[in-house]
N, C-alpha and C positions, 0 to 999 in steps of 0.2 A: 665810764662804766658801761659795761653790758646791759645790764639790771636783769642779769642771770643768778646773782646772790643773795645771798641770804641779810636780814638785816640783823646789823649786833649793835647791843648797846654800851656806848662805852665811857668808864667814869673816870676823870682825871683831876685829881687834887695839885692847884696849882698856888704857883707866888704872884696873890694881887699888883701887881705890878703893870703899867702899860705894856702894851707892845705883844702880851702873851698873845692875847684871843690871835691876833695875825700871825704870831710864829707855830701855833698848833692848825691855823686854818690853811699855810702855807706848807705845812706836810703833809697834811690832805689831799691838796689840791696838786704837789710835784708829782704824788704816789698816782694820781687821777682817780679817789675817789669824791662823790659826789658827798656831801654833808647832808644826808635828809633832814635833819633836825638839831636844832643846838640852841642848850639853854645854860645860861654862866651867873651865879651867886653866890652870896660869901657861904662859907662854911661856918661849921662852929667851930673852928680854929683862929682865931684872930691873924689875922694877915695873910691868908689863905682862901680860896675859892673852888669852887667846885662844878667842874664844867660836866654838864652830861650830854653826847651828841651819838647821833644811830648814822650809821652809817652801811654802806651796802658792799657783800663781797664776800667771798670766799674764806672758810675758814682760816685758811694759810696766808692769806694777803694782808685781812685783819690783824693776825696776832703778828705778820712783818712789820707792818705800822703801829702797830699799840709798842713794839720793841723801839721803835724809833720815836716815837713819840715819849716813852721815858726816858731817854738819851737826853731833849734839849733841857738845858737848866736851868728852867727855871717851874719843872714839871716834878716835881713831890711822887705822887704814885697814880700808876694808872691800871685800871681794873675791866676788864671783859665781864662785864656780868649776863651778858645774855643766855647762858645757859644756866643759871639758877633762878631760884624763885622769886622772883621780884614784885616789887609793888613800882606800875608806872601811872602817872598821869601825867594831864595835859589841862592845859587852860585857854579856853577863846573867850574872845569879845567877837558878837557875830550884830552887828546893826542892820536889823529889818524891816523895810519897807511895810508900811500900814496902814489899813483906811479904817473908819468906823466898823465896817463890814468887817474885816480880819481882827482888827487886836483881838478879840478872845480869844479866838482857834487858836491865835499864836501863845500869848499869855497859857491856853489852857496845855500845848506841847511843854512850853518853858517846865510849869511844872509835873509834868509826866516825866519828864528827864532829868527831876531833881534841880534845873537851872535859876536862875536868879533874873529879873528883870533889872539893871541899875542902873536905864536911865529910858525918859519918857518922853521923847518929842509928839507936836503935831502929828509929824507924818512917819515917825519912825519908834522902834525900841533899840535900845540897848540889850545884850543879852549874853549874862556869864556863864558859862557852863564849864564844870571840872570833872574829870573823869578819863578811862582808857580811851585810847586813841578811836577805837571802833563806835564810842558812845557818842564821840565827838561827830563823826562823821556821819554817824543816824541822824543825828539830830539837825545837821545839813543837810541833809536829801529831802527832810520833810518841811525844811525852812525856802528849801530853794525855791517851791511854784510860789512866794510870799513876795520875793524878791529881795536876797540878799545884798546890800548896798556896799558893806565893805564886811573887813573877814580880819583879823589878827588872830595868830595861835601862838602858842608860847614853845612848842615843840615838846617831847619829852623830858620828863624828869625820874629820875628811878634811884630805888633802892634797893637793899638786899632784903626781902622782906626778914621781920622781928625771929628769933632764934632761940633758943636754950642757954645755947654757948654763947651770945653776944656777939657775935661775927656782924659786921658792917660790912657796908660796899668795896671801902679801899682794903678788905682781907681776902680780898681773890686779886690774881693777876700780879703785879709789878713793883717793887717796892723799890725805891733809891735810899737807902735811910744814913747817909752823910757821911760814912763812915769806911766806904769801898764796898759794902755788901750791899746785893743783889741779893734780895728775900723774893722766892715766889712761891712759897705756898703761907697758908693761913698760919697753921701753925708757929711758924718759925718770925711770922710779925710778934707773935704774943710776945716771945721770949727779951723783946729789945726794950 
């Protein structure tokens, strides 16, 4: 990738099944984009999961591979929601370096940012913190002179934010529904 693109977020309701997560990361990676983030959990569908990954690119590149990407079979529907309103977060564990002289300043950031302390060593914290990606990354720049020792993020996760009409994430974008039909707008999922 250039990293001339734009980031889009994108949701794929898949079949818990092995083998998926590498047959969607292996069309990623032929197409050449780069996966900034990807985070994979069950759904409330029983047997069913739900991948959500940002990935970087042009509007027409994206919606070539989100088409290819509801192609392989074992991918239910997949949805571009980055142009609606969504709700995203994100989860770290950030473990910071600390002496008698820092834990408060640190402790007293933890809660300015709403964050959790969940776990207490000697010479270190543990430390949760959930929120949009930009809250995450404040909350890094002011941990970093502390000394950050290690770092996990969970990547995005998103949804359609709540609505009138009930629309969820997988009612935008791609629908395979088993039948030979290709549904792509919202509407016409209702109707099956």
């Amino acid at each position: 990738m250039s990293g001339n693109g734009q980031y889009h977020t994108i949701i794929a309701l898949v079949e818990d099944k092995p083998g998926v997560l590498t047959r969607v990361a292996s069309l990623f990676r032929r197409r050449g984009f780069n996966i900034a983030s990807l985070a994979v959990g069950h759904s409330e569908q029983k047997g069913l999961s739900r991948m959500t990954f940002v990935v970087e690119g042009d509007e027409y590149t994206v919606d070539q591979a989100t088409k290819q990407l509801d192609k392989l079979i074992d991918v239910v529907k997949v949805s571009d929601i980055s142009e609606v309103d969504l709700v995203a977060r994100e989860l770290a564990l950030i473990k910071v370096q600390t002496t008698q002289e820092t834990r408060g300043q640190i402790i007293e950031l933890v809660q300015l940012f709403r964050a959790k302390t969940v776990d207490v060593g000697s010479q270190s914290l543990v430390i949760e913190a959930t929120g949009e990606e930009e809250k995450i990354n404040a909350l890094l720049n002011l941990l970093e002179p502390f000394g950050i020792m290690e770092l996990m993020r969970t990547g995005r996760v998103a949804m359609v934010r709540g609505k009138s009409d009930g629309q969820v994430s997988d009612d935008f974008g791609i629908s395979y529904l088993g039948n030979g039909k290709v549904v792509t707008e919202a509407s016409e999922i209702g109707s099956y």
